[in-house]
N, C-alpha and C positions, 0 to 999 in steps of 0.2 A: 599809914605813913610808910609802914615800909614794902607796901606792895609799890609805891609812888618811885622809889628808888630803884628796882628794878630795872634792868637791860633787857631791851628786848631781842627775841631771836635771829644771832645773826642771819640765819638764812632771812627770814622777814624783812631785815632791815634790807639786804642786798638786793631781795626783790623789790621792793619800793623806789629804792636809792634807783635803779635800773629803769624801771617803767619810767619815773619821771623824767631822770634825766636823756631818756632814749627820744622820748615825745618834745623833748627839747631842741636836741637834735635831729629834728625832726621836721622841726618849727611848725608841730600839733600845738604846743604850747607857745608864744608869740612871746619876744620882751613887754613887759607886762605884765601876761597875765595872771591874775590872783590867784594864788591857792588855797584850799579850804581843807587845811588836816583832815578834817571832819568826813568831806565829801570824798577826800582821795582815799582813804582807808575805806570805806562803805566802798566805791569803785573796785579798790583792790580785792576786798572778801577779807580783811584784817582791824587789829585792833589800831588806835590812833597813834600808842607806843613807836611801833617800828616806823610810821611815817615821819611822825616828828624825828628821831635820830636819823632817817631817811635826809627830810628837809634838812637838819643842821650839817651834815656831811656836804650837803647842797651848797649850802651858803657857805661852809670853807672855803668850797672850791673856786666859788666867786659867782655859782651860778643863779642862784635865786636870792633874796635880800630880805631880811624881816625887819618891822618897823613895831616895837609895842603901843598896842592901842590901835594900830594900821593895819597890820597884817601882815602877810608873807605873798611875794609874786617873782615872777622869774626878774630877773636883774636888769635893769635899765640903766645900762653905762651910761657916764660923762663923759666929754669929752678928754676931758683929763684919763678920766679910766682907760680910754681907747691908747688916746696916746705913751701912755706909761704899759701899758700894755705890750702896744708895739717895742718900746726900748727895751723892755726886759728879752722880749722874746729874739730882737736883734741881736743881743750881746751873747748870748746862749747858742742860739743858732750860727751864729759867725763862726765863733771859737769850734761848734760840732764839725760847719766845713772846713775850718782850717785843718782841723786833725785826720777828719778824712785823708784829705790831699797830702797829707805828711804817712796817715799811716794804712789805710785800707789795703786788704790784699788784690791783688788780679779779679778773683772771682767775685769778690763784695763790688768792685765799681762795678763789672760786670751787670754784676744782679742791679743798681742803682740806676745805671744808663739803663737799663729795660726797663726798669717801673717809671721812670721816670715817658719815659714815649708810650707805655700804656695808659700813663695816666695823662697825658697831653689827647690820648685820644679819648677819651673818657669826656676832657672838659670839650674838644673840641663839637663832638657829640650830642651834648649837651646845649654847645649854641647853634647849633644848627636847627634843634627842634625847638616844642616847648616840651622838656621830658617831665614827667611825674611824679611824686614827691618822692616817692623811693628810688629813683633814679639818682635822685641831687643826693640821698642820704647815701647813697654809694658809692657816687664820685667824692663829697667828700670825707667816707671812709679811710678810701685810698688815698687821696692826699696825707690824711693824718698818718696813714703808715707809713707813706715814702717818707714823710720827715722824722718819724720816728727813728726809722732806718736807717737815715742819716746818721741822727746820735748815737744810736746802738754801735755801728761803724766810726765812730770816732774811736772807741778805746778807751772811752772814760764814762764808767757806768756810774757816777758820782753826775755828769755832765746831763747822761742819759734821764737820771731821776729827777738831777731840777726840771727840766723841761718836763716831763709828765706830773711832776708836784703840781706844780706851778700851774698846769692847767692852760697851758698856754696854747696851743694848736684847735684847743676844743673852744676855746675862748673867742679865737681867731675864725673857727668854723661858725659860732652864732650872730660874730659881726657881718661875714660873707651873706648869712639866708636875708639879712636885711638890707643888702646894699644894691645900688643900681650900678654894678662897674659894667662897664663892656667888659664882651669877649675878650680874654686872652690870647694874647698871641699863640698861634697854632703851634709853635715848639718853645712855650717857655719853660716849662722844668728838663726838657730835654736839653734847651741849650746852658741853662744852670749846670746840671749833673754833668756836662761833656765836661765846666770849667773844674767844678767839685770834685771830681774824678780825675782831674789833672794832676802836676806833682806841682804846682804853684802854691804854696800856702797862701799867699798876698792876694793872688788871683780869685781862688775859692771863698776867701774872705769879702772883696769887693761885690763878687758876683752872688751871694750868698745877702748881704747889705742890700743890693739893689732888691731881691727878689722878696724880703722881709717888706720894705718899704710899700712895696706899689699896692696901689688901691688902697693906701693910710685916708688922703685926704676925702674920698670917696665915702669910707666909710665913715668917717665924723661928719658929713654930710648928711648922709641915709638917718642915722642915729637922730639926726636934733631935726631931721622932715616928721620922726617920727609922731603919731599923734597920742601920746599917753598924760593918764591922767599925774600930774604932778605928785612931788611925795607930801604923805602927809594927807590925801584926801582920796586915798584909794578906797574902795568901797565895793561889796558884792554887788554883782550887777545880774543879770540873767544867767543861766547856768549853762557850758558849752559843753560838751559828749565830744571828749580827744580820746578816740578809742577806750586801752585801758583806765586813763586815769581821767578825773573829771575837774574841770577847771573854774572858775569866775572870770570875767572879765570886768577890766575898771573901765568906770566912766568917768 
């Protein structure tokens, strides 16, 4: 019994926590697919301990979902979940660009109008070809740090922590891998950041609003085209090899 209550080692757990959620981000691991403690620990070369604390850190986050008696698989939002989603990450993000625009110095909008046109070049790049999986994991890296970036330059590291609590830009990254939007307009975080970087609070708020919004309806779209097995009847199904970690899929 009380070897049962043991913590496993945090390096262990952060390696687990890492691989899966990296292959997520990845979209090596699909909404859906099942996970099997079992098989991801044998994958990893560890005991089941740190995976499971791995997996529940998982599901705080909002990223994978356990059901008892069902199993554990990455998270298959609702619509609801999309949409509340988005409002949380609206009200967060607005307030981030307001305070920008009130308080960033000279060199911080600086630094924001340049990632900003790198990262416009990034996605533009992106629809031009079809690029590779580790290309899309890079462009949307960089998006998550320009919005990061954002917050951190508000001046309110309180503001800065909801929004990476919260999970919310990562959240917003595994709606993107499943959605059919079109291409982006060729300067839309650059014409964002010109407003954000302005001294208009009202302005950076508006503009900040729009760019929260777009590709919502898109993505509650993608989400319910998708073909997963309902909850409640997920089941191991054939065994898939996602690099490090090993998956199931549901039928």
């Amino acid at each position: 019994m009380r070897s049962l209550q043991k913590s496993a080692q945090p390096g262990l757990v952060e390696k687990a926590y890492s691989a899966i959620r990296d292959q997520i981000l990845r979209a090596q691991l699909r909404l859906g697919a099942v996970l099997s403690r079992r098989k991801v620990a044998e994958s990893l070369g560890m005991s089941i301990l740190p995976v499971s604390e791995a997996l529940r850190r998982l599901e705080t986050e909002g990223l994978i979902e356990s059901k008892p008696q069902v199993g554990t698989r990455v998270r298959v939002p609702t619509e609801i979940d999309i949409r509340e989603r988005f409002i949380i990450r609206e009200a967060l993000e607005v307030q981030s660009a307001r305070l920008v625009a009130e308080r960033a110095t000279f060199q911080q909008r600086r630094e924001l109008q340049r990632m900003a046109q790198d990262l416009d070049a990034l996605y533009n790049r992106r629809a031009a070809s079809d690029p590779d999986p580790e290309f899309v994991y890079v462009v949307h890296s960089y998006h998550l740090q320009l919005h990061m970036r954002i917050a951190e330059y508000s001046g309110c590291g309180a503001l800065m922590a909801l929004i990476d609590q919260n999970n919310l830009l990562v959240l917003n990254w595994m709606f993107d891998l499943v959605s059919d939007q079109p291409p982006l307009p060729p300067h839309f975080h650059r014409d964002l950041l010109a407003v954000v970087t302005g001294r208009s609070a009202d302005a950076a708020e508006a503009a900040m609003r729009q760019h929260v919004q777009y590709g919502l309806e898109e993505t509650v779209a993608a989400i319910g085209r998708l073909d997963i097995a309902p909850e409640g009847r997920w089941r191991m199904a054939k065994t898939v090899n996602q690099g490090e970690v090993t998956a199931d899929v549901a039928e």
